[in-house]
N, C-alpha and C positions, 0 to 999 in steps of 0.2 A: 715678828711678834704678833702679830694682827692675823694671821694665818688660822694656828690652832682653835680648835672647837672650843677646850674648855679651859678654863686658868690652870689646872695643873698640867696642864700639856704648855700651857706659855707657860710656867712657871719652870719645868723641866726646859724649854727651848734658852730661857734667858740667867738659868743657874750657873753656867762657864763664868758668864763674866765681869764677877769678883775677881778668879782666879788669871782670864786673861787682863783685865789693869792691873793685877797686882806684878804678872812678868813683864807688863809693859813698862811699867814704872822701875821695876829692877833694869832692865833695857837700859833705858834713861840713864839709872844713875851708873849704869857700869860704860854706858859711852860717854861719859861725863868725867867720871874716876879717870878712863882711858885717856881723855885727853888733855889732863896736866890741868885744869880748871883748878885752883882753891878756890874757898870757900867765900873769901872777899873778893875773887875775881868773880863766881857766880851768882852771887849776891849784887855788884856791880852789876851784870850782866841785867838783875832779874829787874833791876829798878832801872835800867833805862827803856829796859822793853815798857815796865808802867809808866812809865813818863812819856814816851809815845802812845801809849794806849789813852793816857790820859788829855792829851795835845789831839786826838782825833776826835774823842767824845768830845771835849770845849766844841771843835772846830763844827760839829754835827750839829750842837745843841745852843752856840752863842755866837755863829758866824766865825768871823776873825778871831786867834787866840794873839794874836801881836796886836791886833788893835785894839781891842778889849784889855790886853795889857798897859798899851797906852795911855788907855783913858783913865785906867786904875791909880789911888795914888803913889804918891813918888816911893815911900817906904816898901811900899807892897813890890813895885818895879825893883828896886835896888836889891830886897829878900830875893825875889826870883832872878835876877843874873846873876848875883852869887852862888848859889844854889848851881844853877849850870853850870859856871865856871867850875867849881868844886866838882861838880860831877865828871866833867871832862878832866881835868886832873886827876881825881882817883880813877877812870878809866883808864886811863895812860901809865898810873904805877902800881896798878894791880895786871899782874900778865901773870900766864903761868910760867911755873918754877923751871928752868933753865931753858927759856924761849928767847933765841937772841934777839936783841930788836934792832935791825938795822935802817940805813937812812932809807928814805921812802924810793930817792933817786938813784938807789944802789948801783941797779944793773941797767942804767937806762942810757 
């Protein structure tokens, strides 16, 4: 981008790519369709990835996010392991649609 002499020569270099996000993003959603995801499994999916994303920043910006939970009061504690509990439950009965779930120690 930093290359060309004048803004329309960057502006001719960087016009593609509307067009490649927008196949990127069709990409995406058709390896996504492809592999059996609903829409409350990908959803599922999308809020645990922010709940790590969120559990990193804490961790960056406030030290410990368990101790800092700790010290938090009791209501505020008991709302957030709820919350995870339920999170990992709905992970567990949202799968895709005819994905057999067998025992973990199946073939061991």
């Amino acid at each position: 981008f930093f290359r060309p002499r004048t803004l329309s020569d960057a502006g001719w270099f960087i016009s593609p790519l509307p067009d490649a996000l927008a196949a990127a993003a069709g990409g995406v959603r058709a390896a996504l369709s492809s592999s059996g995801l609903s829409g409350t499994a990908l959803w599922t999916m999308l809020a645990s990835l922010g709940l790590l994303i969120a559990y990193d920043a804490a961790e960056a910006f406030c030290g410990d996010p368990i101790a800092l939970l700790q010290r938090s009061r009791a209501p505020v504690r008991w709302t957030l392991r709820y919350a995870v509990c339920l999170a990992v439950v709905l992970t567990a009965l949202t799968r895709p649609e005819g994905m057999a779930v067998e025992f973990i120690y199946f073939q061991f």
